[in-house]
C-alpha positions in Angstrom: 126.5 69.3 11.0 124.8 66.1 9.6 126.6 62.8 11.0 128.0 60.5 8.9 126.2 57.1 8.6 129.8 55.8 9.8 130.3 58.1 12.7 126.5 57.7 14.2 127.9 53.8 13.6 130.8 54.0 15.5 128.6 55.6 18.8 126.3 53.4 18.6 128.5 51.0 18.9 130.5 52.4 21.7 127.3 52.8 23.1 126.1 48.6 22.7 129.2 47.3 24.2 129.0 49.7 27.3 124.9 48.8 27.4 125.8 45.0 26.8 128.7 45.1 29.6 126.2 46.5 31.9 123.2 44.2 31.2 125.2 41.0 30.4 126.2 39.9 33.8 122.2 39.5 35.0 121.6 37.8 31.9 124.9 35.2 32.2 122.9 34.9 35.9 119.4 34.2 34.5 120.7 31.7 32.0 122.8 30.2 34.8 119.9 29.9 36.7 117.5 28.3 34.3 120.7 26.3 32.8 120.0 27.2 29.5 122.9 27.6 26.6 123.1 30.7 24.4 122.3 28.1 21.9 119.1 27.5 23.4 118.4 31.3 23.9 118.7 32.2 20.4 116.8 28.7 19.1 113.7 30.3 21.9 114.6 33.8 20.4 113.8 32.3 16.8 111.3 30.5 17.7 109.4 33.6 18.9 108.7 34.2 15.0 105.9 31.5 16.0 104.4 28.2 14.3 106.1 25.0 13.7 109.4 25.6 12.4 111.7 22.6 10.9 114.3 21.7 13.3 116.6 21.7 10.2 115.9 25.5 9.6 116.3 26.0 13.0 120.2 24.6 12.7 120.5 26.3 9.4 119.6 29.9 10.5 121.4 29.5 13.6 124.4 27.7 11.6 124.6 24.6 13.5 124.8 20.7 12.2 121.3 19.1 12.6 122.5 16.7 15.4 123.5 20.0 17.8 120.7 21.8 17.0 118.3 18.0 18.2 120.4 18.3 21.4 120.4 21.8 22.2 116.6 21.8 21.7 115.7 18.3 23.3 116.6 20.2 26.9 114.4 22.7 25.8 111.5 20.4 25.0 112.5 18.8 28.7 111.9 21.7 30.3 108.5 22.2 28.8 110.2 25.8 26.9 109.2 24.1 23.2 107.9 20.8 21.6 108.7 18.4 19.4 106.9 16.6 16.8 106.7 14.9 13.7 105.4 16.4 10.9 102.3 15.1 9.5 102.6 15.1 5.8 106.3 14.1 6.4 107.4 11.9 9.1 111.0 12.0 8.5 110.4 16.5 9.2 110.6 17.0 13.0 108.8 20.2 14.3 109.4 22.3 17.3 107.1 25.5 18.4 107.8 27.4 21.6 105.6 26.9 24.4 103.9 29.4 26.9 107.1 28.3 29.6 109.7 29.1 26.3 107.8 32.6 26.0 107.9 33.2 30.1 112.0 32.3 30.1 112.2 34.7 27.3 110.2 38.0 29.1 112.0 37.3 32.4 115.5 37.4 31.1 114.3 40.2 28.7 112.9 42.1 32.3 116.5 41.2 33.5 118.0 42.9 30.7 116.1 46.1 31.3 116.4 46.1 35.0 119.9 46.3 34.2 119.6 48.9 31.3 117.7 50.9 33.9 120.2 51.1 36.1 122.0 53.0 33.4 120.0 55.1 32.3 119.6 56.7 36.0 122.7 57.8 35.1 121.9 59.8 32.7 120.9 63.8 33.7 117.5 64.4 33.2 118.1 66.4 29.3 119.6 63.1 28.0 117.3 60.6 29.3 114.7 63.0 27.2 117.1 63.5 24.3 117.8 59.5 24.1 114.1 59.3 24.5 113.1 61.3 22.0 115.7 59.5 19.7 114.6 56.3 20.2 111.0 56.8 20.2 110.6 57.0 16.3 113.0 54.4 15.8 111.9 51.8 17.3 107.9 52.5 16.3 109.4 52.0 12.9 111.5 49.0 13.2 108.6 47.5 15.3 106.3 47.7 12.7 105.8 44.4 10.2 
């Protein structure tokens, strides 16, 4: 039997919310830890696209007013995560790029995540950590891929 784009939908996301019930706690921790906002972890998350983005865009794509988005990313630049500059053929354009620290938060809560999401898929017998394997491996090669 072929699966239905809608049922393979409604496991996956069965699956997601079990995955992110069991992986959110450490990351509330981590972020608690390095007192950073979700805010500021998507803005870092975006900002992993690299260059110098416009802090406007940054608002825009994250759907925030312009004076939130300065806020939320002046403790970032304060924490040495991102910085902040005018742009050069516009100084009224303010810039921000993430920073070695930004992209060091970023892999340790993302290690944090998977510590967790390894403590789940111990669970799993040894035929479905291959099946799941075998699954995923194609996918993600694919959606990796520019």
């Amino acid at each position: 039997m072929i699966a239905s784009p809608q049922q393979v939908a409604e496991l996956l996301s069965r699956l997601l919310m079990h995955l992110n019930r069991a992986a959110s706690p450490e990351v509330f921790r981590m972020l608690g830890e390095m007192d950073l906002s979700f805010t500021q972890l998507k803005a870092l998350h975006l900002l992993l696209e690299g260059g110098h983005v416009n802090v406007k865009d940054v608002a825009d794509r994250l759907g925030m007013s312009l004076p939130a988005m300065s806020r939320a990313l002046e403790g970032l630049v304060q924490r040495g995560y991102v910085d902040r500059h005018e742009c050069a053929t516009d100084r009224r354009v303010r810039l921000v790029r993430l920073l070695p620290a930004g992209r060091a938060a970023l892999d340790a809560i993302e290690r944090g995540r998977i510590s967790a999401l390894e403590e789940f898929t111990a669970t799993l017998t040894d035929d479905e950590r291959a099946g799941l394997h075998a699954t995923l491996l194609p996918i993600v090669e694919r959606i990796r891929r520019p």
